[in-house]
C-alpha positions in Angstrom: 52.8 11.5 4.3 55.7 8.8 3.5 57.1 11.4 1.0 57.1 14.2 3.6 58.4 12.5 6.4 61.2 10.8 4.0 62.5 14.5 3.2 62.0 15.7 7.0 64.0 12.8 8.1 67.7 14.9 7.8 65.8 17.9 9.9 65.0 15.3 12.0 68.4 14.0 12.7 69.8 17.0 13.1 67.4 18.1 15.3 67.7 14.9 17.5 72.0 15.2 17.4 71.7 18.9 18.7 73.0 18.0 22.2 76.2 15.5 21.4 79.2 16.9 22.5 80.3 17.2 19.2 78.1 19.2 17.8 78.0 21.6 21.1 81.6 21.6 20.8 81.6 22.9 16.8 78.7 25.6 17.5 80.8 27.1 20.6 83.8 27.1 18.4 82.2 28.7 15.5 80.5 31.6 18.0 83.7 32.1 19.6 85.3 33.1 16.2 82.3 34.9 15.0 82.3 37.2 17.9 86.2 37.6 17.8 85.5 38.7 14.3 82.7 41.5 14.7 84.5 43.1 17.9 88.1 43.1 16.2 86.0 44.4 12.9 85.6 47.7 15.6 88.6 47.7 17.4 91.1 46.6 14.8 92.7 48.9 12.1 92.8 45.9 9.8 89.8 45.2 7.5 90.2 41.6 7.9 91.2 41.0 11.3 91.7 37.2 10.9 94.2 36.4 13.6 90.8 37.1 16.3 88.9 34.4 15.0 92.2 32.2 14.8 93.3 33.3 18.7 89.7 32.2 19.5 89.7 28.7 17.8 92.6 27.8 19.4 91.6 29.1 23.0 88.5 27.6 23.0 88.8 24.1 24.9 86.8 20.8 24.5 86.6 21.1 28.4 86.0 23.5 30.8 89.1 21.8 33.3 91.1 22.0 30.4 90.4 26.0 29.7 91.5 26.5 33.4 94.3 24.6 34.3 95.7 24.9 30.5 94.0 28.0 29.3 96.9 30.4 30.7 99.5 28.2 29.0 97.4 27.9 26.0 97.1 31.8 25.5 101.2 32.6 26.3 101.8 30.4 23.5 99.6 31.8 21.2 100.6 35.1 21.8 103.8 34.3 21.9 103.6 33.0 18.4 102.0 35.9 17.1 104.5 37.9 18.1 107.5 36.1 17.0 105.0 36.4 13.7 105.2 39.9 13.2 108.6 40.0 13.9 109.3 37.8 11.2 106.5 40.1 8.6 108.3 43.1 10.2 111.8 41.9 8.9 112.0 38.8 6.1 108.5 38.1 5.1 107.0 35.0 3.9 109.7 32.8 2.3 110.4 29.3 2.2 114.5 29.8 4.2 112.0 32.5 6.8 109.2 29.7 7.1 112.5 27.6 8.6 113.9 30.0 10.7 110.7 31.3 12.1 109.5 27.5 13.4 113.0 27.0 14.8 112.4 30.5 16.6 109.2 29.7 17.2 110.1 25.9 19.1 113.1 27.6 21.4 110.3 30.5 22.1 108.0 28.5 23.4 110.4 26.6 25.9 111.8 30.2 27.2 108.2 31.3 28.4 107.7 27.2 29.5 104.4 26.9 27.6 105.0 22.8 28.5 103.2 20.8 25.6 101.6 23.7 24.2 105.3 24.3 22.5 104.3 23.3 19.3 101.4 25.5 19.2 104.3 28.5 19.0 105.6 27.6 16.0 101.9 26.6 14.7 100.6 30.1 15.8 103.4 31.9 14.3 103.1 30.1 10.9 99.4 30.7 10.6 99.5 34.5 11.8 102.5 34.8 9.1 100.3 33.7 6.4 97.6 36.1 7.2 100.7 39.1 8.6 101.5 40.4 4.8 101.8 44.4 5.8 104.7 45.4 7.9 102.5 48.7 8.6 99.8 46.8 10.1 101.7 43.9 11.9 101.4 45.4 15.4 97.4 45.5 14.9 97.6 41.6 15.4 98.4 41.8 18.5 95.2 43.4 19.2 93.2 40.9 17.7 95.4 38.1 19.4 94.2 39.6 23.1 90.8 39.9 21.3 90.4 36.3 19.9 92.3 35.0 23.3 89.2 37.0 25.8 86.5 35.8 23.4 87.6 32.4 23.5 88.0 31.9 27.3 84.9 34.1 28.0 82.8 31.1 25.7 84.3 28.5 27.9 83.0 30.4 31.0 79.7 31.4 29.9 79.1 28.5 27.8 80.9 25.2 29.5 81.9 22.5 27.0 79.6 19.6 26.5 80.0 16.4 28.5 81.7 13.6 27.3 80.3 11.0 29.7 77.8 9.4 27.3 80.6 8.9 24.9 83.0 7.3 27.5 79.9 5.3 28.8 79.9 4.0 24.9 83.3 3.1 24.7 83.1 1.4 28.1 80.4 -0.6 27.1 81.7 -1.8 23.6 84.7 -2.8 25.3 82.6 -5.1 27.5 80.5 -6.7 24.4 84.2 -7.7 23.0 84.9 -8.9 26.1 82.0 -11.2 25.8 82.5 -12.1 22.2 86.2 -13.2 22.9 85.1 -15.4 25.4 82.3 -17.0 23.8 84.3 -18.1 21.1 86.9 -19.3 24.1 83.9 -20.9 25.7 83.4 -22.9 22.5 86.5 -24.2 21.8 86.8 -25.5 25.5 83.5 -27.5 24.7 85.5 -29.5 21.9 88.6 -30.3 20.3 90.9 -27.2 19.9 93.8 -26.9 17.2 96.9 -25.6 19.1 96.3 -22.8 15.8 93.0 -21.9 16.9 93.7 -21.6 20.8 96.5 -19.4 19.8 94.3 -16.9 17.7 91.9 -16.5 20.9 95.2 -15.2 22.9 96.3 -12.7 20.1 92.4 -11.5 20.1 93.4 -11.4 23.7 96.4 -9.4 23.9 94.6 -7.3 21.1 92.0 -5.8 23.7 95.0 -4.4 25.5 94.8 -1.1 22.5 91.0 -1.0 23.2 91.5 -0.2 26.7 93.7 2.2 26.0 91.3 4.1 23.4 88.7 3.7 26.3 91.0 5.3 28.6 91.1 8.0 26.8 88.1 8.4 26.1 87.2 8.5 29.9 90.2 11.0 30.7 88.1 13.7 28.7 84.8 13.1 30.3 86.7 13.0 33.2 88.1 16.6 32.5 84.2 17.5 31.2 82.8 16.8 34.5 85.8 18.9 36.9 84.3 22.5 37.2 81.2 22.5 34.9 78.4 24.3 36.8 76.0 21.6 34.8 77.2 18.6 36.9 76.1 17.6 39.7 78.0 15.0 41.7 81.0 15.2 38.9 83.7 13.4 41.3 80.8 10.4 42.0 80.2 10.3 38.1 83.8 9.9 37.4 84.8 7.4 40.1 82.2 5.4 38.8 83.5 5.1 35.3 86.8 4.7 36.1 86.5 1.8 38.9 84.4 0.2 36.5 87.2 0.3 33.8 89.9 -0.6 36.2 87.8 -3.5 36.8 87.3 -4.6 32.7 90.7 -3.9 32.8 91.5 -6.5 35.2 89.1 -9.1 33.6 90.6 -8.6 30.4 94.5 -9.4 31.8 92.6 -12.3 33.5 90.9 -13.6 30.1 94.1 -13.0 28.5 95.8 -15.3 31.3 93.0 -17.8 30.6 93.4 -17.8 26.6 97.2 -18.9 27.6 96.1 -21.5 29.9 94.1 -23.0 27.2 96.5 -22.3 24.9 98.8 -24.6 27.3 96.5 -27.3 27.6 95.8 -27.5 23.9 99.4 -28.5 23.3 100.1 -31.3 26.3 96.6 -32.5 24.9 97.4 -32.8 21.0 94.8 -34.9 19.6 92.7 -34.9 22.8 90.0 -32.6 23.8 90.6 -30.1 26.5 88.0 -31.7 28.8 85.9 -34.2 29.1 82.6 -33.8 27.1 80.6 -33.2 29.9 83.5 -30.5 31.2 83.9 -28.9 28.5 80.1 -27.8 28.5 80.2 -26.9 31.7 83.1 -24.1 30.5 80.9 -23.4 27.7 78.0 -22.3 29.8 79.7 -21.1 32.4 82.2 -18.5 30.4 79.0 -17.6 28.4 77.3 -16.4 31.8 80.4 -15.0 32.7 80.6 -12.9 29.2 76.7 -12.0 30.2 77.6 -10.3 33.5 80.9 -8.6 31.8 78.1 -6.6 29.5 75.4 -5.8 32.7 78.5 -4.4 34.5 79.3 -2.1 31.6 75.5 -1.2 31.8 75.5 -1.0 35.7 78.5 1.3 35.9 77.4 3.8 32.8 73.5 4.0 33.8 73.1 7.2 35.7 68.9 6.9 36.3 68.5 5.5 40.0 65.4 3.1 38.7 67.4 1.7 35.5 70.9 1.1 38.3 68.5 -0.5 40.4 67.4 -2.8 37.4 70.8 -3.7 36.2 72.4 -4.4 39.3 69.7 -6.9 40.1 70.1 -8.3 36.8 74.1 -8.5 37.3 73.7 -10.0 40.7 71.4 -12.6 39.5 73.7 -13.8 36.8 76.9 -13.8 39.2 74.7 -16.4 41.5 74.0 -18.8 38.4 77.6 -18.6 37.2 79.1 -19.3 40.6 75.9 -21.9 40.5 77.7 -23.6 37.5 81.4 -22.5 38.6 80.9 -25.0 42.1 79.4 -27.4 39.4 82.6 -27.3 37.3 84.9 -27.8 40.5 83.0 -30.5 41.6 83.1 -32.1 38.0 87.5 -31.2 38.4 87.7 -32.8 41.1 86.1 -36.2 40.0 88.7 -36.1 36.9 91.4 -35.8 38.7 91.1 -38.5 40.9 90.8 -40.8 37.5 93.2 -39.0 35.3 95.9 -36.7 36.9 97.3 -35.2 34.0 97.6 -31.2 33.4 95.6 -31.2 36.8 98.0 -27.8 37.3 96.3 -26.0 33.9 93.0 -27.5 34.7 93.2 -26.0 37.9 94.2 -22.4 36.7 91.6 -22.4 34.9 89.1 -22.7 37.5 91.4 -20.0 39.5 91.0 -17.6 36.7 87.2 -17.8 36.8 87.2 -17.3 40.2 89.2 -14.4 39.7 86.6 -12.7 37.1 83.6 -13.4 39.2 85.3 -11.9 42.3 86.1 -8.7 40.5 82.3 -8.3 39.2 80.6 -8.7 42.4 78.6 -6.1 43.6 79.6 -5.8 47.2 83.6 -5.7 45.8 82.7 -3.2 43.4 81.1 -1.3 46.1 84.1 -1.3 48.5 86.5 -0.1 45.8 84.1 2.8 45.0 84.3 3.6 49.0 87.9 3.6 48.8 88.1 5.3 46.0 86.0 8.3 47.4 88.0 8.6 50.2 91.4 8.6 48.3 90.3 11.1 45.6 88.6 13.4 48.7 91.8 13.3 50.5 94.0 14.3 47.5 92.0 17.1 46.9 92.0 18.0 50.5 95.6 18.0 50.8 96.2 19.9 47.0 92.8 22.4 47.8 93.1 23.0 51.7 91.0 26.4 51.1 88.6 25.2 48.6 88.1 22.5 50.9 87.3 25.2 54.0 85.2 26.6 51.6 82.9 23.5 50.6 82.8 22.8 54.5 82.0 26.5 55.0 78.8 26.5 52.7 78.0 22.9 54.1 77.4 24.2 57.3 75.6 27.2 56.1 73.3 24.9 54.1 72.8 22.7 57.3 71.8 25.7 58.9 69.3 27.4 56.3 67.9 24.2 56.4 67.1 23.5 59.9 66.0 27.2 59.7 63.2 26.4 57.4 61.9 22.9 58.1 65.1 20.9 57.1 64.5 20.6 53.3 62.8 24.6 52.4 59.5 23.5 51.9 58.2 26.0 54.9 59.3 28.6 51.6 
């Protein structure tokens, strides 16, 4: 039994990785050429009618918002690089002065029929169709194919949306947060003891270093965000996206605000020189409390990517029980401040930043802040898309109504069906 579930465990694997977004992605890619391929087989004079399947690769979109807002754009400049393609197969051929000229024809092309940033994709079209474009006979016949590949491809998108790429952002949102913690346990344990000026230094480099991860997470969330516009498999897409990008907005603040605390220490590690930061009992105090501090950083991440009512439920209770014992152990470090300062005076300013930069971290995880930003951010988003989509708008309010209606026309929720 070991043996046999030892060789079944790749089938397994594959079986279990079916639904990531990157393997949906690949299958829809590879249909859309396929099917390119067998209708321009029919339709096309050419016995290889590659430039279908090609058309279709580069149609097909990894979202759905993307095929529709860009798909137009997308197709123009493929077309238009097919055609500036044959021209060139028509005339000069396949040389290395032709391949020159053609991707300098190809670039000022593609800003006369304003493609935007699909002007590269001219010049890339119209080097790949040349390679394939050999016959001067047959050159026009790629044309055909282009229009075939270009329907094929957007008629996957339609029928077949793009995966989701929420899970994915979710990840990345939530290994930012379990750096976030790391970087600020190690803080918390240098604050504890005596710090090198060397070593406080290193934590603000990891610090500013976090600014490229929230940009790779930011990416990542602007393509789930585009998954999620217009795919008939979401419900509640605008919800789902708010969500995710309050919550990085708000690791985004924390980690300028950790960054402005790994100065601070930084600071006080120099006026201190062969001190410690705090006092022993102080400098615990900042241990413990920046470790329960990094603790709530990773159940936010977890609150703001779990989508299962019952699991949100659970993790916002667990995030607002941690907030109340750091802000438990945050009075207790004031209180401990305040009794320094009135026997030693010095760096009272940094000391005191400190304390303000905690507060600051705490404020921005707190459940009822996080809950008036998500309101506000509702409301903004709905009212920009009132104002850019006054008749979709009608439209939504339209069925609304309708639905209100059929509703109170069988029982209020249908069940009189």
């Amino acid at each position: 039994m070991a043996e046999v579930r030892e060789r079944a465990a790749p089938l397994v694997r594959l079986v279990q990785r079916h639904r990531e977004p990157v393997v949906v992605q690949a299958l829809r890619s590879a249909a859309a050429a396929t099917i390119a391929y067998v209708v321009a087989l029919r339709l096309s004079p050419e016995a290889a009618p590659l430039t279908a399947p090609l058309t279709a690769l580069l149609v097909v979109q990894v979202t759905l918002f993307a095929t529709l807002t860009n798909g137009v754009r997308r197709v123009n400049s493929v077309v238009a690089g097919v055609l500036v393609a044959i021209a060139f197969s028509l005339l000069v051929g396949l040389t290395w002065w032709s391949l020159a000229l053609l991707i300098v024809a190809s670039l000022a092309v593609g800003h006369l029929v304003r493609v935007d940033e699909y002007v590269p994709e001219v010049a890339i079209s119209a080097m790949l169709v040349l390679g394939v474009t050999t016959v001067g006979d047959t050159a026009w016949a790629r044309i055909l194919e282009t229009l075939i590949g270009a329907v094929v491809g957007l008629g996957i998108n339609l029928l077949l949306p793009p995966p989701v790429w929420v899970e994915e952002a979710g990840e990345s949102i939530d290994g930012l947060a379990r750096r976030l913690r790391q970087l600020m346990l190690r803080i918390g344990e240098q604050a504890a003891g005596r710090t090198e000026v060397e070593q406080a230094t290193a934590r603000l480099y990891e610090a500013r270093r976090l600014d490229h991860d929230i940009v790779e997470v930011d990416a990542a969330l602007r393509q789930a965000e585009d998954s999620l516009r217009f795919n008939p498999r979401v419900r509640e897409g605008l919800l789902h996206r708010v969500v995710l990008r309050t919550g990085l907005d708000t690791l985004e603040i924390c980690t300028v605000v950790l960054r402005v605390l790994a100065r601070t220490l930084t600071d006080l590690a120099k006026e201190r020189d062969e001190e410690p930061l705090f006092a022993s009992e102080t400098g615990e105090v900042v241990e413990r409390l920046l470790s329960e501090i990094a603790d709530a950083v990773v159940s936010f991440a977890v609150l703001v990517t779990t989508h299962v009512s019952l699991n949100a439920d659970a993790a916002e209770a667990r995030l607002t029980a941690e907030l109340r014992q750091a802000a438990a152990t945050r009075d207790k470090l004031a209180q401990l401040l305040l009794e320094q300062l009135q026997h030693d005076a010095r760096q009272w300013q940094l000391h005191g930043a400190v304390l303000t930069e905690v507060n600051r971290i705490l404020d921005e995880l707190d459940t009822e802040h996080r809950s008036r930003r998500l309101l506000e951010e509702l409301d903004r988003v709905s009212q920009e898309q009132r104002a850019r989509l006054p008749r979709l708008t009608r439209l939504r309010e339209r069925m609304g109504v309708q639905e209100k209606l059929w509703r109170s026309r069988t029982g209020m929720d249908g069940r009189s069906l």
